[in-house]
C-alpha positions in Angstrom: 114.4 -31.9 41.8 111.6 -32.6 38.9 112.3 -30.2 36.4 111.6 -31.5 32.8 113.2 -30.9 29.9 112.3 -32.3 26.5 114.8 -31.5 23.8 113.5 -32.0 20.2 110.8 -34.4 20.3 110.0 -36.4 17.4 106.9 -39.6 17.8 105.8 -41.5 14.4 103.4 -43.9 14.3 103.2 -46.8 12.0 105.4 -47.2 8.8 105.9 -46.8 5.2 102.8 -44.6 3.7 100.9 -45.2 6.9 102.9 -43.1 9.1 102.0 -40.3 11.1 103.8 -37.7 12.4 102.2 -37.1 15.8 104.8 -34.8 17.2 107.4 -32.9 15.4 110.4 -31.2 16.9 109.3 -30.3 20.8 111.4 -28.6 22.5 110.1 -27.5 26.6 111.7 -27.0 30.0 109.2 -26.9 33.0 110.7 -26.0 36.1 110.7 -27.6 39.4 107.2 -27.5 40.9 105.8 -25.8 38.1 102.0 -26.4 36.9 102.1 -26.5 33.2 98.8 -27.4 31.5 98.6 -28.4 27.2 95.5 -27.8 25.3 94.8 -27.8 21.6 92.5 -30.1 19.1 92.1 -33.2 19.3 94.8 -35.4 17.8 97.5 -32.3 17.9 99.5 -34.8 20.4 99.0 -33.4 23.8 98.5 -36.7 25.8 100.8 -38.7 23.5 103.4 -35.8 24.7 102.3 -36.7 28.2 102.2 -40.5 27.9 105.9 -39.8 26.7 107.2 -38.4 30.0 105.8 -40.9 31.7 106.9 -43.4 29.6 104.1 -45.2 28.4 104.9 -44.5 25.0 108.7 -44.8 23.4 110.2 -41.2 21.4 110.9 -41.7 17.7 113.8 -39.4 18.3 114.8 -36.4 21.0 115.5 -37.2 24.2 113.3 -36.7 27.8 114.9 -35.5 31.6 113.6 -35.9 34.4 115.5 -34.2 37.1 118.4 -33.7 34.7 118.7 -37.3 34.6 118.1 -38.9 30.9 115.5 -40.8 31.2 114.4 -41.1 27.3 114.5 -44.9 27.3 113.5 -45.6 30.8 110.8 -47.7 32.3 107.6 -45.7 33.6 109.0 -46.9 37.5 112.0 -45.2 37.3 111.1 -42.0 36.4 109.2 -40.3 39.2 106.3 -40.0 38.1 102.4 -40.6 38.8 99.8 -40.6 36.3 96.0 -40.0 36.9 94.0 -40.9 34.1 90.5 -39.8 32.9 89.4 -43.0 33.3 89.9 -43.2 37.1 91.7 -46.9 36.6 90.6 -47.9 40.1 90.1 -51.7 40.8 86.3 -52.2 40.9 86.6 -55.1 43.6 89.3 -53.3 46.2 87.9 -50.8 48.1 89.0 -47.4 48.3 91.7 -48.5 51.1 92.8 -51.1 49.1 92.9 -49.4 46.1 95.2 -46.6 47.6 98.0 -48.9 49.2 98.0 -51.7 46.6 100.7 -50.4 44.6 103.1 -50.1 48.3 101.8 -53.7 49.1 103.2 -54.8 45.9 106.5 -53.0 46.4 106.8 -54.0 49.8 106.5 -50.6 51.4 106.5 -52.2 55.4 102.4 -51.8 56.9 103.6 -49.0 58.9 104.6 -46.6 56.4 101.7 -47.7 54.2 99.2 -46.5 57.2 101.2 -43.3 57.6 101.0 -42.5 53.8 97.4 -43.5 53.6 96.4 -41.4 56.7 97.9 -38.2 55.1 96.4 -38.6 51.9 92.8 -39.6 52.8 92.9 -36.2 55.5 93.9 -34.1 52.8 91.4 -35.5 50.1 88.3 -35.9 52.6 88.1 -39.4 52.0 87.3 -40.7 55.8 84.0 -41.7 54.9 84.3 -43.9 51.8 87.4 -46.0 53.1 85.4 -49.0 53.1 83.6 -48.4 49.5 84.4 -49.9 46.2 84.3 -47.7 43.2 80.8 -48.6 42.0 79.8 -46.8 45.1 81.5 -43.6 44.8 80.3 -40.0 42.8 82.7 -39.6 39.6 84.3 -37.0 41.9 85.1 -39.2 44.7 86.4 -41.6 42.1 89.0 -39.0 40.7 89.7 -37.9 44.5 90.3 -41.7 45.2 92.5 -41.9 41.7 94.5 -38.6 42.9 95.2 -40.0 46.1 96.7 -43.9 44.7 98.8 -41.1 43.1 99.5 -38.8 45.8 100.9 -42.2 47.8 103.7 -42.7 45.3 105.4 -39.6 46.6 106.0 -38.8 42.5 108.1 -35.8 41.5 105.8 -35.5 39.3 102.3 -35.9 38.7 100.9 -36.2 35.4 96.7 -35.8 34.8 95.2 -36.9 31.5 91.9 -35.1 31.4 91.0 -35.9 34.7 87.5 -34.1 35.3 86.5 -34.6 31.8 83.9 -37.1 32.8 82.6 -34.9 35.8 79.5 -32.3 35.7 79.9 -29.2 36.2 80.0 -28.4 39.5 82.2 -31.0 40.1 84.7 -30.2 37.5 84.7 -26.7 39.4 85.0 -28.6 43.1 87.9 -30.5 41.7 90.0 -28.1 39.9 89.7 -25.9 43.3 91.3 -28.8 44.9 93.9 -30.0 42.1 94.9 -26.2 42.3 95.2 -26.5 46.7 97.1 -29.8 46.2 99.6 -27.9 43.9 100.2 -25.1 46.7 100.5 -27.6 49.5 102.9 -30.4 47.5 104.4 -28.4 45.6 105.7 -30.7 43.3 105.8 -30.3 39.0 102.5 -31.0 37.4 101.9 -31.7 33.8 98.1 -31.5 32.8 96.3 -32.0 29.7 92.8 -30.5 29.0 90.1 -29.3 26.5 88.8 -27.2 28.9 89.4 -23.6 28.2 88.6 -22.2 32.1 90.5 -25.3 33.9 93.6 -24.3 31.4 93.3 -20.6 32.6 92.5 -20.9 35.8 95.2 -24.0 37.1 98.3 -22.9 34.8 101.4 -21.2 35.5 101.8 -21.6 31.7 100.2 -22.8 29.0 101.5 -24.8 25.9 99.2 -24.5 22.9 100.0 -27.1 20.6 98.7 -27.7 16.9 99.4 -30.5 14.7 102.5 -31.8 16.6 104.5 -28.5 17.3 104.1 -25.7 19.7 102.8 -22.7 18.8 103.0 -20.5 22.3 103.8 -20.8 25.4 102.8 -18.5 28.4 101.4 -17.4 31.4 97.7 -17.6 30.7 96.9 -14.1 30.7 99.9 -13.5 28.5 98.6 -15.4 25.7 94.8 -14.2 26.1 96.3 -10.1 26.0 98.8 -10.9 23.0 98.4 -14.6 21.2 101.3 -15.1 18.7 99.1 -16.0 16.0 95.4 -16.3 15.0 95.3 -20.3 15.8 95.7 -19.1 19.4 94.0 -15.8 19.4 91.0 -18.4 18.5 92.0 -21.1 20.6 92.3 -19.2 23.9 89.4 -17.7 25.6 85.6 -18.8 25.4 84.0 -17.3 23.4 86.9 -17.2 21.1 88.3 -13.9 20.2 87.2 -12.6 16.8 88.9 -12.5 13.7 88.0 -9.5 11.6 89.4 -9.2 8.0 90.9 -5.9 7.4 93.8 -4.3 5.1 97.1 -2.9 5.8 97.0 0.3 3.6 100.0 3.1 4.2 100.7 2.2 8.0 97.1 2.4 8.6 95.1 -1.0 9.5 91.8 -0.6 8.0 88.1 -2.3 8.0 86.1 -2.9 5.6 84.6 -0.1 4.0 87.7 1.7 4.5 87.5 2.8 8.1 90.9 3.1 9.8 91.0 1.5 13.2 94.7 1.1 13.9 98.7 1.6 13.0 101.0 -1.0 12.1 104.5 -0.9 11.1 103.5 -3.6 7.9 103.4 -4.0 3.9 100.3 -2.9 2.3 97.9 -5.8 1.9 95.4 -8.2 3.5 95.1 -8.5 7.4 93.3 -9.9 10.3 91.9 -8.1 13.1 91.3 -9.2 16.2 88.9 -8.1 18.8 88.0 -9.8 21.7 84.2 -10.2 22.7 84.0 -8.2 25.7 85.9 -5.5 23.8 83.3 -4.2 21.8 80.6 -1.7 22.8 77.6 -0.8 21.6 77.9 2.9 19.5 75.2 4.8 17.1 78.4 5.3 14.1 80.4 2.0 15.1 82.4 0.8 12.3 81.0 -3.1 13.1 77.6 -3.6 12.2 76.6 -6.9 13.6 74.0 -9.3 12.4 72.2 -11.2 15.0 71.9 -14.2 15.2 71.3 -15.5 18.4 71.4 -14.4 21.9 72.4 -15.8 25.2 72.0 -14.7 28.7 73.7 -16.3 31.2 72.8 -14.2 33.9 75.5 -12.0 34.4 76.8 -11.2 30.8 74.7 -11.5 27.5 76.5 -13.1 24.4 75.7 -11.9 20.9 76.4 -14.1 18.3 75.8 -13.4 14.2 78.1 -12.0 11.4 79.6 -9.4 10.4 77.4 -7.5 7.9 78.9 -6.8 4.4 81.5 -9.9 4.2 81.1 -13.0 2.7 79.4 -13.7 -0.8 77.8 -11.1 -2.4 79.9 -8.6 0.0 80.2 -5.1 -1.5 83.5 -3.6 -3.2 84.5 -2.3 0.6 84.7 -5.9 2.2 85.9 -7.2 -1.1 89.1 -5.7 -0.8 89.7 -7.8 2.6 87.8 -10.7 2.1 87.1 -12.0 -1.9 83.2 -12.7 -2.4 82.4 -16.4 -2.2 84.0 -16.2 1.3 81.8 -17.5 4.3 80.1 -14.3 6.2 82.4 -13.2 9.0 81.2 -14.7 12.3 81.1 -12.1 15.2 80.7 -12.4 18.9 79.8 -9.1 21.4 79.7 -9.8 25.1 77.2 -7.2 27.0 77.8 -6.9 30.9 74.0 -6.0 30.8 71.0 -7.1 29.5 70.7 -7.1 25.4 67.4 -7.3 23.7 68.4 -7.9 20.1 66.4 -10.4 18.2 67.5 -12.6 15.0 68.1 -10.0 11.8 68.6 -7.1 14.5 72.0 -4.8 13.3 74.5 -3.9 16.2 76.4 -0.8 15.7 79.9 -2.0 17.3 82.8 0.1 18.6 86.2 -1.5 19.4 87.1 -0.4 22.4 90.1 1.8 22.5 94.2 0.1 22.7 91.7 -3.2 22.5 92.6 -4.5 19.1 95.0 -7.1 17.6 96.4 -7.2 14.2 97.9 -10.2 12.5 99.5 -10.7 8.9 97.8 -12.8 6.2 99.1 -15.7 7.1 98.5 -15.3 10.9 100.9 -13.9 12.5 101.0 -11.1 14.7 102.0 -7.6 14.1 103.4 -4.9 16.3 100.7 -2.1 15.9 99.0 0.8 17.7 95.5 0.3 18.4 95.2 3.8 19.8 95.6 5.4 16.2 
């Protein structure tokens, strides 16, 4: 068993006025053999929060179990766990044999049962042909394999990966994460996996943790918190391009645009809101309530992406956008995503329609509403 449970984590760094507060209050359970991935900014304490399950770094307060056991002020060796870093961390003078039994030959582990364990792992990773290489030899991919596999050897309960194919193109990135995903399926043990990456998030989880400033602020299957984020920092945090954040007005159960054009119910006070529409939710219509701006265009092939603002907010904004969003605000920035070709150019005007049960509404300070987006 390699369930994990974290029970109010607390980490500080430095003292006195220099502190910071990197994580405040977590509180998780990840089953046994689950694949949990954590995303957020930069410095809102993602790999610290991994570096504390493995125990490379010591809790301020709260406590960490590993299998049930509590294992808050253990050494990283008795935990169970293997960490693959996005620095690879190979040895640049062993080869790739060398560099996947070292840690047994160093425990001890008898020359039988190191051949065994190395002969399964290089089959499964493909790595027959780069046995006798050193790392300065090897693709970044065939690095990260050869880094996977040193942890593979441990037989971990649980493996822990630290932005492993940051460093990788992009094809590789995508040839990797198919076979982090396969490895999960055929181990089947608990990963823990830290990314930036919006489509390796989406595509390897079994839930997500969105973190901000230290504390969690959803967690979910993927699709769960792309179709109903808790808040705006995730509505705009999940999904690429990021969903867009309309501001609107709660007025008599109605949730309306600017200019007065009711697009939704909610069960809410009167006063300022947020709407939320996703990219490839809006559709092109002569008497669209959205009139989009163009900026820029960009085909990718399969789907167009057009990017500007939403005309009539921001400074100098008319008495209807006023009421949501106070002149002197920046313009509105807007996103529509065309499964066709789109032949707008820079100053163009889109005529926008939500598409229909597509919308989100959140409260002034973020946080979202029940509503119904068919009204």
């Amino acid at each position: 068993m390699a369930a994990i449970e974290l029970q109010d984590i607390h980490k500080r760094f430095g003292s006195g006025a220099q502190q910071t507060h990197t994580l405040r209050g977590v509180d998780l359970k990840i089953a046994d053999g689950e694949f949990v991935v954590f995303v957020g900014p930069s410095g809102c304490g993602k790999s610290t929060l991994l570096r504390l399950i493995a125990g490379l770094e010591s809790v301020s307060s709260g406590r960490v179990l590993i299998g049930g056991r509590d294992l808050t002020h253990a050494a990283p060796s008795q935990r169970q766990v293997a960490m693959v870093f996005q620095s690879y961390a190979l040895y640049p003078h062993m080869t790739v044999r060398e560099n996947l039994g070292f840690g047994m030959r160093m425990r001890g582990v008898p020359a039988a049962t190191i051949s065994a364990k190395l002969a399964r792992t290089v089959a499964m990773l493909q790595l027959e042909p780069y046995l006798d290489r050193r790392p300065a030899e090897l693709s970044g991919g065939q690095c990260q394999r050869v880094a996977i596999g040193r942890a593979i050897v441990q037989e971990p309960g649980v493996f822990l990966f630290d932005e492993p194919l940051s460093n990788l193109d992009a094809e590789l990135r995508l040839r990797m994460r198919l076979e982090i995903a396969a490895l999960h399926r055929e181990l089947g043990r608990t990963m823990v996996y830290v990314t930036h990456d919006q489509v390796e998030a989406m595509t390897l989880a079994q839930r997500i943790v969105v973190l901000r400033d230290g504390r969690i602020e959803q967690v979910g299957a993927p699709m769960d918190l792309y179709d109903s984020p808790a808040n705006t920092f995730v509505a705009g945090f999940i999904g690429s391009p990021a969903m867009n954040l309309v501001p609107g007005r709660l007025q008599a159960g109605q949730v309306m645009l600017p200019g007065a054009v009711p697009l939704a119910r909610a069960q809410a006070a009167d006063g300022p809101c947020r709407i939320g529409i996703r990219p490839e939710h809006l559709e092109p219509a002569a008497d669209g309530p959205l009139a989009l701006q163009v900026q820029q265009c960009e085909q990718t092939g399969a789907s167009t992406f057009v990017h500007g603002v939403l005309a009539g907010t921001g400074a100098g904004a008319g008495a209807g956008a006023g009421a949501a969003a106070p002149p002197g605000d920046t313009p509105t920035a807007l996103c529509f995503e065309s499964r066709g070709r789109v032949t707008a150019r820079p100053g163009d005007v889109l005529r926008l329609q939500p598409q229909p049960g597509r919308l989100h509404v959140f409260s002034a300070d973020g946080q979202r509403l029940a509503s119904d987006t068919r009204a």
